[in-house]
MIBAMI-202122 format. One record per residue: x negated, y, z negated of N, C-alpha, C, CB in turn; residue in three letters; residue number from 1. Coordinates in Angstrom, 2 decimals. Glycine has a CB too. Example, Ala and Ser with C-alpha at 12.3 -4.5 7.8 and 13.67 -1.06 7.14 Angstrom:
<atoms>
<n_u = -13.19&n_v = -5.69&n_w = -7.80&ca_u = -12.30&ca_v = -4.50&ca_w = -7.80&c_u = -13.20&c_v = -3.30&c_w = -7.80&cb_u = -11.31&cb_v = -4.47&cb_w = -9.05&resn = ALA&resi = 1>
<n_u = -12.85&n_v = -2.25&n_w = -7.08&ca_u = -13.67&ca_v = -1.06&ca_w = -7.14&c_u = -12.90&c_v = 0.03&c_w = -7.87&cb_u = -14.08&cb_v = -0.60&cb_w = -5.72&resn = SER&resi = 2>
</atoms>
This chain:
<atoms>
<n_u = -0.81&n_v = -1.20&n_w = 0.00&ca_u = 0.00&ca_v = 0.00&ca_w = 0.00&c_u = -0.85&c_v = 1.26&c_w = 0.00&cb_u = 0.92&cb_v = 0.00&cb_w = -1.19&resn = UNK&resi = 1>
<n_u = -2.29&n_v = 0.91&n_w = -0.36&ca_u = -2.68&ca_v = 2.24&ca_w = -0.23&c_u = -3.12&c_v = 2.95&c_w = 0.91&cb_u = -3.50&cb_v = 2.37&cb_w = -0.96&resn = UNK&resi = 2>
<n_u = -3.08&n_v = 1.78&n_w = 2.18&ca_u = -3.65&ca_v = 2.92&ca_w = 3.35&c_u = -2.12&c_v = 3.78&c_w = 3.54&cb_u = -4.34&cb_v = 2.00&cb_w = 5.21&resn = UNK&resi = 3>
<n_u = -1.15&n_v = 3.42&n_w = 3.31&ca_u = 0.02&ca_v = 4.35&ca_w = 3.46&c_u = -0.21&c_v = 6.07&c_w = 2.92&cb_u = 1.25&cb_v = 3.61&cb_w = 2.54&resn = UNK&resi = 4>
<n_u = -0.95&n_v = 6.07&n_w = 1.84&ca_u = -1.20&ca_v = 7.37&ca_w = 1.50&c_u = -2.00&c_v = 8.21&c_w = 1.76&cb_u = -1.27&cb_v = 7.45&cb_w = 0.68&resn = UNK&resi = 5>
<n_u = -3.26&n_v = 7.76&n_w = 3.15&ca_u = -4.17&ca_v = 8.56&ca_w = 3.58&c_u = -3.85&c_v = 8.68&c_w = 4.92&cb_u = -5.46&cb_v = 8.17&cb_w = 3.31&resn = UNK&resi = 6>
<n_u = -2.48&n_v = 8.88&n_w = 5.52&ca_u = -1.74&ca_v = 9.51&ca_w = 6.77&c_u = -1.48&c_v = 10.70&c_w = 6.73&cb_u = -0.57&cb_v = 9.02&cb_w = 7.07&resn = UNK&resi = 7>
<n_u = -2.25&n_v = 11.77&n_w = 7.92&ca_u = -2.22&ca_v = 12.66&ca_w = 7.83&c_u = -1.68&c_v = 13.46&c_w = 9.52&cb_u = -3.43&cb_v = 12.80&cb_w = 7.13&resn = UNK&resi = 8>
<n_u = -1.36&n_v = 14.38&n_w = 9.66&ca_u = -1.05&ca_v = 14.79&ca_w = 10.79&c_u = -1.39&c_v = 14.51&c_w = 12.29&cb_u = -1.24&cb_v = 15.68&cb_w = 10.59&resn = UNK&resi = 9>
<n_u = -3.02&n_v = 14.18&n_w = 11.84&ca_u = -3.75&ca_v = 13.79&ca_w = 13.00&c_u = -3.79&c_v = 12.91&c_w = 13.49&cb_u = -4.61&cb_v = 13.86&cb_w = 13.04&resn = UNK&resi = 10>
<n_u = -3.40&n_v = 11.51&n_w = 12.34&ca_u = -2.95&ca_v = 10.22&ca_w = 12.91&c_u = -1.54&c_v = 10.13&c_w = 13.60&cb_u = -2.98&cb_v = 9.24&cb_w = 11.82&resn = UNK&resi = 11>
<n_u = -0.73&n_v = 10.97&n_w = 13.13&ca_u = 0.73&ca_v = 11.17&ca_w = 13.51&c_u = 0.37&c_v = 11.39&c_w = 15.25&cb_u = 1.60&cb_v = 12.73&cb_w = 12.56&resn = UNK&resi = 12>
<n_u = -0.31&n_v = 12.56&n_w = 15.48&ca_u = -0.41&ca_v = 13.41&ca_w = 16.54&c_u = -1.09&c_v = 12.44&c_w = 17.73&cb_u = -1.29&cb_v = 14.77&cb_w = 16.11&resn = UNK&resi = 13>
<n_u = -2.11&n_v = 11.58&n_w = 16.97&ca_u = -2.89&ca_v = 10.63&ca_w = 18.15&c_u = -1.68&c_v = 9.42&c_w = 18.26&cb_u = -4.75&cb_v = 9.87&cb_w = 17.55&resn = UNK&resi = 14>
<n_u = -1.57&n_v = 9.23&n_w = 17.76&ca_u = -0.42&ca_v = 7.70&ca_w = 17.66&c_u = 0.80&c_v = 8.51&c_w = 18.67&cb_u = 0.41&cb_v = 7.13&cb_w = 15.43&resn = UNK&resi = 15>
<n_u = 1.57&n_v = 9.37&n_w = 18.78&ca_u = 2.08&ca_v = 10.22&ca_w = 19.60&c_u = 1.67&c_v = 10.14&c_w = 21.10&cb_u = 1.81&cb_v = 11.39&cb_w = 19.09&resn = UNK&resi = 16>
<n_u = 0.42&n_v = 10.58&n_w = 21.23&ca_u = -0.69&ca_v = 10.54&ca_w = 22.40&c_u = -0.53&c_v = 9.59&c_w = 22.71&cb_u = -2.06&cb_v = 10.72&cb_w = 22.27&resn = UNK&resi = 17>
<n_u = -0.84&n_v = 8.11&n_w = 22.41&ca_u = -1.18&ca_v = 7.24&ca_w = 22.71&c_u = 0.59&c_v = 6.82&c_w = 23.15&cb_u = -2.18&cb_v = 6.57&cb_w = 21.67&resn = UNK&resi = 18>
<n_u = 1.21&n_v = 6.77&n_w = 22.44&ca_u = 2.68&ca_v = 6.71&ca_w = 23.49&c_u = 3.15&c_v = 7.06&c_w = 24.34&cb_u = 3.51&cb_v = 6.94&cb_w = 23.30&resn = UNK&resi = 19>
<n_u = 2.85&n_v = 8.49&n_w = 24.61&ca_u = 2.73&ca_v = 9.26&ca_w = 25.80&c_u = 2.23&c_v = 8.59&c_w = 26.93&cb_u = 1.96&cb_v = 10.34&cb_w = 25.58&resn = UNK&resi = 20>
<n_u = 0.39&n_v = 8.16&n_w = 26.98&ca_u = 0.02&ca_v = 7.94&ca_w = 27.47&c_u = 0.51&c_v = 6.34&c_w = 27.72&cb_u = -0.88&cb_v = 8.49&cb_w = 27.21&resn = UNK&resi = 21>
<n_u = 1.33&n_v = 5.75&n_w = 26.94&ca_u = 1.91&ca_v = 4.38&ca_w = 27.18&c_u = 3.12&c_v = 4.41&c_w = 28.81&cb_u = 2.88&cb_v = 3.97&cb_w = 25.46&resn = UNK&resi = 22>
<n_u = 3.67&n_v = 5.73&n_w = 28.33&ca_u = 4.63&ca_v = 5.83&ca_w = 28.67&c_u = 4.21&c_v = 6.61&c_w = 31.08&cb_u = 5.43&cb_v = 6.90&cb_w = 27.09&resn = UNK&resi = 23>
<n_u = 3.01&n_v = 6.87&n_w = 31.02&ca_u = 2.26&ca_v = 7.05&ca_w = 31.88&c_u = 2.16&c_v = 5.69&c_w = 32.84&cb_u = 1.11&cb_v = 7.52&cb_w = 31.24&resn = UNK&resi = 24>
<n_u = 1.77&n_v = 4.79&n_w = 32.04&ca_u = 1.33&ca_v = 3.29&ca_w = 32.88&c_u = 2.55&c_v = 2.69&c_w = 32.89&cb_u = 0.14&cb_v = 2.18&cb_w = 32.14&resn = UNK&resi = 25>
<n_u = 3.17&n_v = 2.36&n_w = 31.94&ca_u = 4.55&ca_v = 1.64&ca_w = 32.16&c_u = 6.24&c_v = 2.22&c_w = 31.97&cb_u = 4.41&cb_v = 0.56&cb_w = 31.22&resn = UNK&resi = 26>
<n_u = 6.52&n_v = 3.08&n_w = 33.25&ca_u = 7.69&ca_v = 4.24&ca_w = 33.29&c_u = 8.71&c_v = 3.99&c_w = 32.71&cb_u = 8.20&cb_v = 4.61&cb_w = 34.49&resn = UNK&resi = 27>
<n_u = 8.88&n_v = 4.01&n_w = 31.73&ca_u = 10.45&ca_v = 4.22&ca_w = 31.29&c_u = 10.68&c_v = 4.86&c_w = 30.23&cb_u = 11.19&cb_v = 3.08&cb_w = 31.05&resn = UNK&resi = 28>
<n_u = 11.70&n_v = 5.30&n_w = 29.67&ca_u = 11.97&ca_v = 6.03&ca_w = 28.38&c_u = 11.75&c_v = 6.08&c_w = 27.06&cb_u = 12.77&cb_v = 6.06&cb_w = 28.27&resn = UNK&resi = 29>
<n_u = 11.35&n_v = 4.85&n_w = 26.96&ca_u = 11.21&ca_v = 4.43&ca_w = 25.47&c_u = 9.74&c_v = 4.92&c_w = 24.64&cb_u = 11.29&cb_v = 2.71&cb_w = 25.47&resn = UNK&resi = 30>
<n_u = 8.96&n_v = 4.91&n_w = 25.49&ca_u = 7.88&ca_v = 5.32&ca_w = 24.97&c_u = 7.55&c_v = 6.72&c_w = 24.63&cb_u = 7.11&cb_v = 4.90&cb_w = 25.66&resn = UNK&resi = 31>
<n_u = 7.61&n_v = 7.35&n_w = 25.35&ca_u = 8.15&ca_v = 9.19&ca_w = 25.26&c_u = 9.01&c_v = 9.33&c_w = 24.09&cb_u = 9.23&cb_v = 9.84&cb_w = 26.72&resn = UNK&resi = 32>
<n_u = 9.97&n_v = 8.35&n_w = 23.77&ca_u = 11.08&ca_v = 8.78&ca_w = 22.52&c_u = 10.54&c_v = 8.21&c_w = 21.43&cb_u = 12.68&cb_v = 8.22&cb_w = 22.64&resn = UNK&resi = 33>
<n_u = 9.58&n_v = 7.45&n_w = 21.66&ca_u = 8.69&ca_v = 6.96&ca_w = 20.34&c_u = 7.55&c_v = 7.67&c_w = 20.07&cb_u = 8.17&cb_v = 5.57&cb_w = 20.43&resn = UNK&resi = 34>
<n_u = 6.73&n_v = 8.85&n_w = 21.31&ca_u = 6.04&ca_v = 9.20&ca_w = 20.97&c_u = 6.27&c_v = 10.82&c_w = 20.46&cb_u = 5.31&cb_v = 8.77&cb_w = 21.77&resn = UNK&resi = 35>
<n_u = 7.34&n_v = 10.98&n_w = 20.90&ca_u = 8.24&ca_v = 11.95&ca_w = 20.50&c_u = 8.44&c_v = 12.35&c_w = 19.20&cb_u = 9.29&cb_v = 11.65&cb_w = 20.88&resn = UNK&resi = 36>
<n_u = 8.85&n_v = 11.22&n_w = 18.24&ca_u = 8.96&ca_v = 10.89&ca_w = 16.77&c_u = 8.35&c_v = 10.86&c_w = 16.34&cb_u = 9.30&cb_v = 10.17&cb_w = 16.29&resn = UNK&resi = 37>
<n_u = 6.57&n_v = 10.29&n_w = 16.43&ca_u = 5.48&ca_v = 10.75&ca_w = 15.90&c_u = 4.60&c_v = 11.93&c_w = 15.90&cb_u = 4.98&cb_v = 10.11&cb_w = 16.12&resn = UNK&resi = 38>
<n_u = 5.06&n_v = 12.67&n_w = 16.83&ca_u = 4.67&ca_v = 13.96&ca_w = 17.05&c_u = 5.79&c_v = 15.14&c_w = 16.11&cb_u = 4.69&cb_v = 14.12&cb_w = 18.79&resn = UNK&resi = 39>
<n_u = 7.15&n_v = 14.64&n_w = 16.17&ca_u = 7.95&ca_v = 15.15&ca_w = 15.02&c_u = 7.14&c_v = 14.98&c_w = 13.52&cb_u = 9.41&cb_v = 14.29&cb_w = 15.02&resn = UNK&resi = 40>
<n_u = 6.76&n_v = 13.77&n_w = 13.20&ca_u = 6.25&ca_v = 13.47&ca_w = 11.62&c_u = 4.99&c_v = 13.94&c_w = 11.89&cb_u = 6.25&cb_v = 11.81&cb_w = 10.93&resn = UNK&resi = 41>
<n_u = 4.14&n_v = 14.05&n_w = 12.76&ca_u = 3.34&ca_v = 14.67&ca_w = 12.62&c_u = 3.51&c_v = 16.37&c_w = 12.19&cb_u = 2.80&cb_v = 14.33&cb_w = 13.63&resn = UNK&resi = 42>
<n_u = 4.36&n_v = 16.63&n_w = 12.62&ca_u = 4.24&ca_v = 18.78&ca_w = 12.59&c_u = 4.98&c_v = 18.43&c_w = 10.85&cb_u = 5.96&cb_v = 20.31&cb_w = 14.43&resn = UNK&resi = 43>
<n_u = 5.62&n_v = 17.41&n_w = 10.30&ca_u = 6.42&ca_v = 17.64&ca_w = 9.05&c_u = 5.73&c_v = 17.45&c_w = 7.81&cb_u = 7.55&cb_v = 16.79&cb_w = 9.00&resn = UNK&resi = 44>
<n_u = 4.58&n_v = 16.50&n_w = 8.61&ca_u = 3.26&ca_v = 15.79&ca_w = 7.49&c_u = 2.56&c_v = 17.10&c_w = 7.42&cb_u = 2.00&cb_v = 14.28&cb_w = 8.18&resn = UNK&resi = 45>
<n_u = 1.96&n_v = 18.25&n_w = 8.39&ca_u = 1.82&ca_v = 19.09&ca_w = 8.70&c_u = 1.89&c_v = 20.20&c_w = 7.49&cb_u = 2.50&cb_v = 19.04&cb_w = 9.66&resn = UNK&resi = 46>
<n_u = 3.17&n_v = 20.03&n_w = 7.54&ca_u = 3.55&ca_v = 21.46&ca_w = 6.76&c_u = 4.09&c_v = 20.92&c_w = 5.00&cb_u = 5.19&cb_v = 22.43&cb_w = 7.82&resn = UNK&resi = 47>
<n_u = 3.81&n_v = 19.85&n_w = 4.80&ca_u = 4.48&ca_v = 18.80&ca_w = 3.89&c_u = 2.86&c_v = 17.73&c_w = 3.61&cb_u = 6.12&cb_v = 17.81&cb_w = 4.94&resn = UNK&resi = 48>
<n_u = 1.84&n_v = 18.23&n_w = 3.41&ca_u = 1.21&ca_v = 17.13&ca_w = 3.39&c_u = 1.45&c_v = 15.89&c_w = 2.17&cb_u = -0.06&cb_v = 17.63&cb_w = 3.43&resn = UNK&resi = 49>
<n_u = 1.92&n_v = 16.93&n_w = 0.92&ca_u = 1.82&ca_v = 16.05&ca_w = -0.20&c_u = 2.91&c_v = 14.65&c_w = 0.20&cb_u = 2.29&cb_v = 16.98&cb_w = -1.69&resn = UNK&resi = 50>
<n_u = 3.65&n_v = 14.74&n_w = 1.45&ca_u = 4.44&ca_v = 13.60&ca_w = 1.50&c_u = 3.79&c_v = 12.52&c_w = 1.54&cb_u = 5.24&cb_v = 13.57&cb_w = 2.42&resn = UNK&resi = 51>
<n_u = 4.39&n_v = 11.40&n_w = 0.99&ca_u = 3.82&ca_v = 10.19&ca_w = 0.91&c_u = 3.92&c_v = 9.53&c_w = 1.70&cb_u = 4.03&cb_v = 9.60&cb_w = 0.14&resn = UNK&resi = 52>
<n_u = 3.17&n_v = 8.23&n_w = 2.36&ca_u = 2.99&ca_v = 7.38&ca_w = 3.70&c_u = 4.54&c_v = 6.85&c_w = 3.81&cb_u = 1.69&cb_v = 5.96&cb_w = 3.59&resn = UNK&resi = 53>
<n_u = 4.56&n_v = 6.02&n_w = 2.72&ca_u = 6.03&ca_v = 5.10&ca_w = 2.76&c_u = 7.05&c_v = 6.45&c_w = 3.52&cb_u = 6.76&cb_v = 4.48&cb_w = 0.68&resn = UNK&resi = 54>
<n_u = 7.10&n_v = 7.77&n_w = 3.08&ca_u = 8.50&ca_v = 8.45&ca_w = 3.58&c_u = 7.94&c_v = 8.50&c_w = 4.96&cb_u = 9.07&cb_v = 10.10&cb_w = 2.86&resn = UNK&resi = 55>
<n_u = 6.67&n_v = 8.68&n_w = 5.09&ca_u = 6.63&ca_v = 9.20&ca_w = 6.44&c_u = 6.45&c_v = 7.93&c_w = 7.64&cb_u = 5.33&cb_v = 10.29&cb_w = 6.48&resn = UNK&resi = 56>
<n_u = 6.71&n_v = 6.60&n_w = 7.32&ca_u = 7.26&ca_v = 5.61&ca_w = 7.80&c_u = 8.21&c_v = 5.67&c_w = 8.02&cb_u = 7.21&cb_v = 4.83&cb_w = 7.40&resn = UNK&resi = 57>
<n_u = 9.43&n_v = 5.33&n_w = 6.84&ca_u = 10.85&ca_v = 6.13&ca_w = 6.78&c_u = 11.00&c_v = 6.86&c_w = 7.88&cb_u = 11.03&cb_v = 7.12&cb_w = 5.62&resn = UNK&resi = 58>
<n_u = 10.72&n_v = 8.23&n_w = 8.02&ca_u = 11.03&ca_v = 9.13&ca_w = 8.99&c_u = 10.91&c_v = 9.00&c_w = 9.94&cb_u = 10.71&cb_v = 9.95&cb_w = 8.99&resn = UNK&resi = 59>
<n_u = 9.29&n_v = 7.82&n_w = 10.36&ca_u = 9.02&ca_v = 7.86&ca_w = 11.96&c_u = 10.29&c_v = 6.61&c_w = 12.52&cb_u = 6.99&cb_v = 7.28&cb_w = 12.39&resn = UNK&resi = 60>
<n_u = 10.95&n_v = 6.13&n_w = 11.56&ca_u = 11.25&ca_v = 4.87&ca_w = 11.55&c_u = 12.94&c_v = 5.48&c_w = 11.89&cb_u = 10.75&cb_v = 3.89&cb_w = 10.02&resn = UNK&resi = 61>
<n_u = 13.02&n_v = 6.27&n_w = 11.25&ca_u = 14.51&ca_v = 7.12&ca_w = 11.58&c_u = 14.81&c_v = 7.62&c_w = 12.57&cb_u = 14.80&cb_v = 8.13&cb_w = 10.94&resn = UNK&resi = 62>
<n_u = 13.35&n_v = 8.37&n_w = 12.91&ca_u = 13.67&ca_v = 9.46&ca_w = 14.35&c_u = 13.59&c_v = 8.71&c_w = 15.47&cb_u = 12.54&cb_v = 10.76&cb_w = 14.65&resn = UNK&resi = 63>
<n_u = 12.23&n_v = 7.47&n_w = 15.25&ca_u = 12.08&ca_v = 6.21&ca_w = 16.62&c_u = 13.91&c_v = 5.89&c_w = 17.38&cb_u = 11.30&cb_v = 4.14&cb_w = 15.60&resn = UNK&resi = 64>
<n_u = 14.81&n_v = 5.47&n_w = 15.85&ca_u = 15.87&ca_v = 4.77&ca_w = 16.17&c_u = 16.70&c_v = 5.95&c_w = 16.40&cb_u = 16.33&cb_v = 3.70&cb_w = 15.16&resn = UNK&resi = 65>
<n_u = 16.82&n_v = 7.43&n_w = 16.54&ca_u = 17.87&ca_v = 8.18&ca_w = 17.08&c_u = 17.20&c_v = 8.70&c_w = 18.02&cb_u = 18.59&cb_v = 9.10&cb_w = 16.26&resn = UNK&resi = 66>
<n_u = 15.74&n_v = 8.87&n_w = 18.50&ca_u = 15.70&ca_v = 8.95&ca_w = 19.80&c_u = 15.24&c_v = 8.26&c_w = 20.83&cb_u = 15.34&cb_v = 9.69&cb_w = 19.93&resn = UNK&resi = 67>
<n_u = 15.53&n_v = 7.09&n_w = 20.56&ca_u = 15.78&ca_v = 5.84&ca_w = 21.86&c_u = 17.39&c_v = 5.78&c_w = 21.81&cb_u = 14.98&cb_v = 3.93&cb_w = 21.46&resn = UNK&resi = 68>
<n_u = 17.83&n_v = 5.97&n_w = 21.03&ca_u = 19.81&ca_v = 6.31&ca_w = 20.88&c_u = 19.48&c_v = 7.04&c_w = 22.02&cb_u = 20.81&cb_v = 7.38&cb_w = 19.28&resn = UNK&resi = 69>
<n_u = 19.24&n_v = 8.56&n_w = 22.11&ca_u = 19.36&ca_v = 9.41&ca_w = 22.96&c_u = 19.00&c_v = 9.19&c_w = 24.43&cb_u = 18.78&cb_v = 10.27&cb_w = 22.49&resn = UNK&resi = 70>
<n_u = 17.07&n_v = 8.52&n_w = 24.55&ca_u = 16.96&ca_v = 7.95&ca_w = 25.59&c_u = 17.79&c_v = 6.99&c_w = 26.35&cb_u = 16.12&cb_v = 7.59&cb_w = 25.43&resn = UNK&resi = 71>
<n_u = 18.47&n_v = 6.27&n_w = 26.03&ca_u = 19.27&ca_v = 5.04&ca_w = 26.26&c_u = 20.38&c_v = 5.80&c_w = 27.07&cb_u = 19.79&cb_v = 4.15&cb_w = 24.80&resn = UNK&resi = 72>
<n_u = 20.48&n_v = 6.92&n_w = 26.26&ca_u = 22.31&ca_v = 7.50&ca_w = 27.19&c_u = 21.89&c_v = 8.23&c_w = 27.76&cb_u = 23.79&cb_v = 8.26&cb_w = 26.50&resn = UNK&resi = 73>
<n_u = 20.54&n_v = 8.95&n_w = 28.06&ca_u = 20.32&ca_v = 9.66&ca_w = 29.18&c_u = 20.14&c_v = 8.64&c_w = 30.09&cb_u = 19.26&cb_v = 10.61&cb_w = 29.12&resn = UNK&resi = 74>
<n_u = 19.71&n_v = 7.75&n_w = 29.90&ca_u = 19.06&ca_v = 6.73&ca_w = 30.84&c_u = 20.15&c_v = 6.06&c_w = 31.89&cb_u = 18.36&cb_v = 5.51&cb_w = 29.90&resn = UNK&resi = 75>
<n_u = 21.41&n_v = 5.75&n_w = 31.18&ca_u = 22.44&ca_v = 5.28&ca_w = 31.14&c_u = 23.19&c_v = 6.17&c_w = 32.32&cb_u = 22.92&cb_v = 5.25&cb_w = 29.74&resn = UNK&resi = 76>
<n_u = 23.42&n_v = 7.23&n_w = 31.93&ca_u = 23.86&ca_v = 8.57&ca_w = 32.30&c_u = 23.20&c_v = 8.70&c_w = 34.15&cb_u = 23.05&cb_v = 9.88&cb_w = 30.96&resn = UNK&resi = 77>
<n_u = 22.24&n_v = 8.69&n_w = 34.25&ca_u = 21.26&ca_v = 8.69&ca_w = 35.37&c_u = 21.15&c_v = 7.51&c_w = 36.31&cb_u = 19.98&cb_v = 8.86&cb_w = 34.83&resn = UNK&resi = 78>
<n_u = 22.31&n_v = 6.31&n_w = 35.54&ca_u = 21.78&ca_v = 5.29&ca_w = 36.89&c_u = 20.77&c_v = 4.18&c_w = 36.72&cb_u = 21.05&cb_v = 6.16&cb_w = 38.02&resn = UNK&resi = 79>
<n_u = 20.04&n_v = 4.82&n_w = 34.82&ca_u = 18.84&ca_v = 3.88&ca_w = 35.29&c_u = 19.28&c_v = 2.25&c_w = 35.32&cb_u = 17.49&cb_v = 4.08&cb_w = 34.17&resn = UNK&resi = 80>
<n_u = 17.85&n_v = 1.44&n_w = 35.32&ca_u = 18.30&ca_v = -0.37&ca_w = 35.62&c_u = 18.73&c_v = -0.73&c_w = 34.20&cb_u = 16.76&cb_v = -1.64&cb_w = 36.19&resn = UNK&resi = 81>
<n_u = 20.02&n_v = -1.29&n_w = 34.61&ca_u = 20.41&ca_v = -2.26&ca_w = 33.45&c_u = 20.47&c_v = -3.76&c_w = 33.97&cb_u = 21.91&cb_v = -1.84&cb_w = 32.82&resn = UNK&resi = 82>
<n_u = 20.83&n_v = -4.29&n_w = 32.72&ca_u = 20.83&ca_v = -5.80&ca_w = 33.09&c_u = 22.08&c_v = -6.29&c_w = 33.95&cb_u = 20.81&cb_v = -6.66&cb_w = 31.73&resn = UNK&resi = 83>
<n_u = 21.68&n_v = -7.43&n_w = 34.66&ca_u = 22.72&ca_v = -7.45&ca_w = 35.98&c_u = 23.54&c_v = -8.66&c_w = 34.84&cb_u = 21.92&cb_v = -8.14&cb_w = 38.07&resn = UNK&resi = 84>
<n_u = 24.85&n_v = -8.78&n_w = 35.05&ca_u = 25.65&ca_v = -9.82&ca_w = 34.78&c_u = 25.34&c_v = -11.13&c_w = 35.98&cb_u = 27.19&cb_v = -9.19&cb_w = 34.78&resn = UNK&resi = 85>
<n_u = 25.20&n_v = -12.27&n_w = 35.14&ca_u = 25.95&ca_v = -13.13&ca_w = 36.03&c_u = 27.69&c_v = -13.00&c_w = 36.53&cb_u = 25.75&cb_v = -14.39&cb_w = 35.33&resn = UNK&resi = 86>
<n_u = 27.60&n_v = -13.61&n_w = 37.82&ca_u = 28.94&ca_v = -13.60&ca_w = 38.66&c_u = 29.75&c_v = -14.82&c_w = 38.20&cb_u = 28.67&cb_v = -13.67&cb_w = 40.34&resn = UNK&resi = 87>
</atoms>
């Protein structure tokens, strides 16, 4: 439990990056809305450092699941590929 408490903005901000850049090689939405959320806990760890790892799991863990919600219905919205039914 204790590496939870030496998370700091900058890990937020690269872990972000690195989704981004996920989201570069293999196109679709999900990764952008995950890297999205770590770049959110990053600016909150930011201004909030004394927060503790566990919340700021919590949070990345909150915002991950309402903005792939969001991605999903833009996605949806646009046409993108869904799964085909069998006939």
């Amino acid at each position: 439990m204790e590496m939870f408490y030496i998370l700091n903005h900058w890990h937020w901000w690269a872990l972000g990056a690195l989704f981004v850049l996920g989201e570069l090689i293999t196109p679709c939405v999900y990764f952008v809305a995950i890297g999205i959320a770590a770049v959110l806990v990053g600016l909150v760890t930011r201004f909030m450092p004394e927060m503790a790892g566990v919340w700021q799991l919590g949070l990345f863990i909150g915002l991950t699941l309402i903005n792939t919600g969001i991605a999903r219905s833009i996605r949806n919205k646009r046409g993108g590929s869904t799964p085909r039914q069998k006939a």
